[in-house]
N, C-alpha and C positions, 0 to 999 in steps of 0.2 A: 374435541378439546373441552375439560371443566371448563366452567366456570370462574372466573376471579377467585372469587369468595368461597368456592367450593370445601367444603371440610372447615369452616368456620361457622363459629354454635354462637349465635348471642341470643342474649335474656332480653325481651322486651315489654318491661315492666313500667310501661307509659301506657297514656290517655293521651285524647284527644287529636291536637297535631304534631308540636315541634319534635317527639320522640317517636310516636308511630312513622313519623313522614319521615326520619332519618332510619329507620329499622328497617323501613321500605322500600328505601334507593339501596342496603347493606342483601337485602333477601335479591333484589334483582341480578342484583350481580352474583348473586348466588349462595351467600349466606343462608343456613339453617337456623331460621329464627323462631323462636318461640316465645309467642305473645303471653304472661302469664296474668291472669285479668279476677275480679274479687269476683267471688262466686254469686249468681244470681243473677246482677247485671254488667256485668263484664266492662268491657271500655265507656265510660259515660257516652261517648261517639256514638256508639250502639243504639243510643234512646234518643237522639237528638236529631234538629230541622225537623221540618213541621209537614214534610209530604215522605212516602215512603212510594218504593218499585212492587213488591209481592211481597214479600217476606220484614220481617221484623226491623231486622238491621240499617238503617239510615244509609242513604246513599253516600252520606260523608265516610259512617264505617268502611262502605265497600272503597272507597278512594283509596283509602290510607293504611290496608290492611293483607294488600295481596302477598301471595308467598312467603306465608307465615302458618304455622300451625298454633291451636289455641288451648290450653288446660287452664283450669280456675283450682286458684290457691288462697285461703283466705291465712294470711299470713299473722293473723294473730294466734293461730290453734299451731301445736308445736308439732302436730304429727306432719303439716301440709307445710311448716317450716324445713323439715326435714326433708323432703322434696325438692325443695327451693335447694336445700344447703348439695343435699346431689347433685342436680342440675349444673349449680355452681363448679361444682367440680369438673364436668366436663365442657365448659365455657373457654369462649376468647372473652366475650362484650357482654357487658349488661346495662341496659341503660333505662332510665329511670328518671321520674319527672313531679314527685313529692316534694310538700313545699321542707324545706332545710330544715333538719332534726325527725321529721317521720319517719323517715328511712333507719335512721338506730333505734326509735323505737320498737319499729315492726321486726329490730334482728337482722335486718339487710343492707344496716351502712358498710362505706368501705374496708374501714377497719374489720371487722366481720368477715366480712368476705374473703379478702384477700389473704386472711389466715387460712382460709379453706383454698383459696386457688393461687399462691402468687403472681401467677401471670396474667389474672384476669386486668381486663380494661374495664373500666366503671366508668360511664359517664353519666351523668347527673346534671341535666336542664330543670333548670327553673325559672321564675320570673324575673329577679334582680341577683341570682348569685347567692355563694353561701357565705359569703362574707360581707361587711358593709351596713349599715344602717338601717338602710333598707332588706335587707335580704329575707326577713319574717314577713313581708306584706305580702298578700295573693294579690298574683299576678299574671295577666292574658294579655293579648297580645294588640287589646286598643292601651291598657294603662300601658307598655312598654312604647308605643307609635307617641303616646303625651307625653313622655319624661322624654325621649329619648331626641325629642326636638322634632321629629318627622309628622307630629300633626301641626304643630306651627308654621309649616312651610311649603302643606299641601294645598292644594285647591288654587281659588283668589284671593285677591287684596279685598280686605271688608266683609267677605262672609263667614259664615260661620263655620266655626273648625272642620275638616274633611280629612277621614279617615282614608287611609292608603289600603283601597278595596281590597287588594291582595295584601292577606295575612306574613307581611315581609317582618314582622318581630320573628313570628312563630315558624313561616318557612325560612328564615333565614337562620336561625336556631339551630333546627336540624342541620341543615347542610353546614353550619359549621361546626357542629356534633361528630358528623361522618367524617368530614375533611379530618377531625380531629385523631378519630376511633384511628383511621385508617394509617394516618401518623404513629401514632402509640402502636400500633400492630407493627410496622414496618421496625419502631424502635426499638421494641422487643426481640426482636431477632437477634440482638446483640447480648443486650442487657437481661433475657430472662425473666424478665419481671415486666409485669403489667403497670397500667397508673391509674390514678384518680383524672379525669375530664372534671371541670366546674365551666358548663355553659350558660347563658341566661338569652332570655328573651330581648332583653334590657341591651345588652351589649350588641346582640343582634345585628338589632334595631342601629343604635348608633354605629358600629361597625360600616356599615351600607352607608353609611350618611357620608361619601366622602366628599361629591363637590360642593354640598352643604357648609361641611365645616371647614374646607380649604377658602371659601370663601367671608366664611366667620374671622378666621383669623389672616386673611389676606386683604377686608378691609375694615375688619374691626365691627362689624355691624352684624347681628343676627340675620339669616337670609328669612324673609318675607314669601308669600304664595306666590309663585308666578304662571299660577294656571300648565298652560302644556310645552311652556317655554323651556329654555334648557340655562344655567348659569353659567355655561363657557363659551358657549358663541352663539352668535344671532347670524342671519333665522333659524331660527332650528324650534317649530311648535305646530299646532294647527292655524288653517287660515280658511277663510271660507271660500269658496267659488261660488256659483250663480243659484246652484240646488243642493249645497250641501261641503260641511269638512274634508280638508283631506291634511295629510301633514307633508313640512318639509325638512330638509334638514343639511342647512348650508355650514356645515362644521368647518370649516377651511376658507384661507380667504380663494383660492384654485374656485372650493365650488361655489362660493359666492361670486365669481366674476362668470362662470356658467349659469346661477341661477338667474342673474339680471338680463343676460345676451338672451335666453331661453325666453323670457318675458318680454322681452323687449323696453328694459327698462336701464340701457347702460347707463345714460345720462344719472343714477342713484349712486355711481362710484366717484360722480365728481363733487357730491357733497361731504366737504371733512367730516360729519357728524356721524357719516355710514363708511365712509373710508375703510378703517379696521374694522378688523374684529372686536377692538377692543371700547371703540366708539360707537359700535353697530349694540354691543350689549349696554351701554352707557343709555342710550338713544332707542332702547327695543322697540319700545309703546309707538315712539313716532315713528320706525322704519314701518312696521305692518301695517301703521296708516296709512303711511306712501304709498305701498304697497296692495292696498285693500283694494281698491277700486282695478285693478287689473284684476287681480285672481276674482273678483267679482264679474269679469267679464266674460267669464266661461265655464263649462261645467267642469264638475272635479276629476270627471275620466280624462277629458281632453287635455286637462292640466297635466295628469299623472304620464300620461303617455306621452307628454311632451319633454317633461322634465326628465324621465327614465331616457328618452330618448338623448337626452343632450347631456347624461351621465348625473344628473342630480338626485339623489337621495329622495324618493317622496313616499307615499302611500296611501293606499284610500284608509280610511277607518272604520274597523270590520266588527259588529258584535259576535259573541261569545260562539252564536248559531253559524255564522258565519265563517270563522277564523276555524273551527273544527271540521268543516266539510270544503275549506280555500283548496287549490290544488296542491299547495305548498305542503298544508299537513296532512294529505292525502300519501302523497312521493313521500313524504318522512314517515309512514305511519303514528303519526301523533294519536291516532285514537284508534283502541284495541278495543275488542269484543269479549267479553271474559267469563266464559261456562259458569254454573253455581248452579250448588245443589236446590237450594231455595229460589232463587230468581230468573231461572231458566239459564240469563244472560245478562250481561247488562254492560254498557258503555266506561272507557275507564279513558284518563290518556295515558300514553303510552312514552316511551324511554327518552328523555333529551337528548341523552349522548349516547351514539352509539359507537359499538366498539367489533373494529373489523373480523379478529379474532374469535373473539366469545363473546355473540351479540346474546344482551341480555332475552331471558324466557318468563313468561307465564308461567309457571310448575302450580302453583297453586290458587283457587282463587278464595279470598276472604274467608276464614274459616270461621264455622260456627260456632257459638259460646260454646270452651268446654269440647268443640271435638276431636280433640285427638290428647284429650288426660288421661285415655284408657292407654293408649298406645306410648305416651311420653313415659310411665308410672313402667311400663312392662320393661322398658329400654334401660328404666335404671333397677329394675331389679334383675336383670337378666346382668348387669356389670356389677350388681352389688352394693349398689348406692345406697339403698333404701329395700325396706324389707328384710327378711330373716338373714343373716348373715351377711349383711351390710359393714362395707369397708367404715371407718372412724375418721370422721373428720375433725381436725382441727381446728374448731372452731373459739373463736375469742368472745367471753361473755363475760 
């Protein structure tokens, strides 16, 4: 059985993350994607972080790039426009991550395009949008985590601002790039015609923010850092035991009357101030003081195993070395091994969601600047696109 995506052509005419990383959940499922990148040095990814495997290409490149093929188009020369404007023609998606207005200069806004394809889908991520006040600033994905509330409200109370490690402007981006692309394909089937996508980083970001701002406007107060605590119910954070972190997480008042019997701490439900949930979040700071001196009483395995046993939510806390080699994403295969012509091999992770039918494949791994413009150039001159007796596109200029 294809593929999903099988017989769907998108343009991936991005850098860095939020557009490569959505063209790369699209190629999984089996989209023909083709990266088109400025000649010489290709995706700026390509040149960046400061340690490398064998070959040239940044490990970030190889993340964000598999099952994709790569030609370099410098889209200011009108013969390599010409290329573009082929390719275009036999497109579902094209998507694209220049800041607002670059794209009709270089000849590849939507209007443009979609006189040569009308059924293409055009999405276009950026930092704030292409409308709005803001919409001409450069923009990545710490200024989108500042404006969009989520560095105000990470880390602790008092310290200094703490960026959300995981790039959630920028993967969040994409995946709502994809959600989007893959909407507009579905609506097409009807309607014939493709659309314009306006993604941003910026909405992202705030998008994600939802028990953030339900609590913004459910007590009127901007939310504050609360470290690894949770804003809907307590306990629900890390706490210490005798040699180290683990977390809990009593989201219900059910597992909070298991989490105190487990501990041996019922007499904690006959004080009103932990009573609820809703006193228990009132109250957080003093509950896990209460609290403290027990889970101090023992190590964090003996905790985990007690708590799992008595149905409560826990978990050790694993670094990155650690959570990739757990058994958990061993049985999932979270991390694949991935052939390359340059690199021998080299470590990637692997599919979140898997699908019983047409589980996603490796077809390609990360391709090289440029290697397959030979092969992408033959494909449209063999339909006519480009080259001597090239069909005439309709293009708006």
């Amino acid at each position: 059985m294809a593929l999903p995506l099988a017989g769907t052509r998108v343009l991936d005419i991005s850098q860095v993350m939020a557009g490569p990383f959505c063209c790369m959940l699209l190629a999984d499922m089996g989209a023909d994607v083709i990266k088109i990148e400025p000649p010489g040095t290709g995706d700026s990814t390509r040149l960046s972080m400061g340690f490398r495997l064998k070959g040239t290409d940044s490990p970030g490149f190889l993340a964000l790039n598999r099952n994709k093929r790569s030609i370099t188009l410098d889209l200011k020369q009108e013969e390599d426009r010409e290329v573009l404007y082929g390719l275009v023609q036999t497109a579902d998606v094209l998507v694209e991550n220049a800041r607002p207005g670059v794209a009709a200069r270089l000849g590849m806004d939507y209007e443009t395009l979609r006189a040569i394809n009308p059924r293409l889908v055009y999405a276009s991520i950026s930092g704030f949008g292409q409308t709005g006040p803001w919409s001409q600033r450069p923009g990545f994905d710490l200024m989108a985590q500042a404006v969009s509330g989520v560095l105000s409200s990470n880390g602790f109370p008092g310290m200094e601002p703490a960026k959300n490690s995981i790039p959630v402007a920028d993967l969040g981006a994409g995946l709502f790039s994809a959600y989007a692309i893959l909407s507009a394909i579905i609506g097409r089937q009807t309607s014939n015609v493709g659309q314009f996508i306006d993604a941003s980083l910026f909405e992202a970001a705030l998008a994600l923010s939802v028990w953030e701002t339900t609590e913004l406007w459910g007590t009127g107060r901007s939310p504050i850092p609360i470290g690894s605590a949770n804003r809907m119910s307590a306990p629900y954070q890390a706490v210490e035991a005798s040699d180290g972190w683990f977390v809990i997480g009593a989201a219900n008042q059910g597992l909070w009357l298991k989490l105190i019997k487990a501990i041996g701490r019922e007499e904690l439900q006959l004080e009103e101030r932990f009573a609820t949930n809703a006193n228990r979040i009132i109250n957080r700071i003093a509950l896990i003081e209460a609290m403290a001196p027990t889970f101090r009483s023992r190590t964090k395995q003996d905790w985990i195993d007690a708590l799992i046993g008595a149905g409560v939510p826990t978990a050790p806390i694993l670094d990155y070395a650690e959570a990739v080699e757990s058994e958990q994403a061993v049985a999932r295969e979270m991390v694949k091994t991935i052939p390359h012509p340059v690199e021998g091999e080299f470590k990637a992770l692997g599919f979140p969601v898997k699908l019983s039918g047409t589980p996603q494949e490796i077809r390609l791994p990360p391709p090289l600047l440029n290697q397959h413009g030979d092969e992408i150039r033959e494909e449209l001159t063999r339909k006519g696109l480009i080259g001597p007796g090239r069909k005439t596109a309709a293009v708006a200029r």
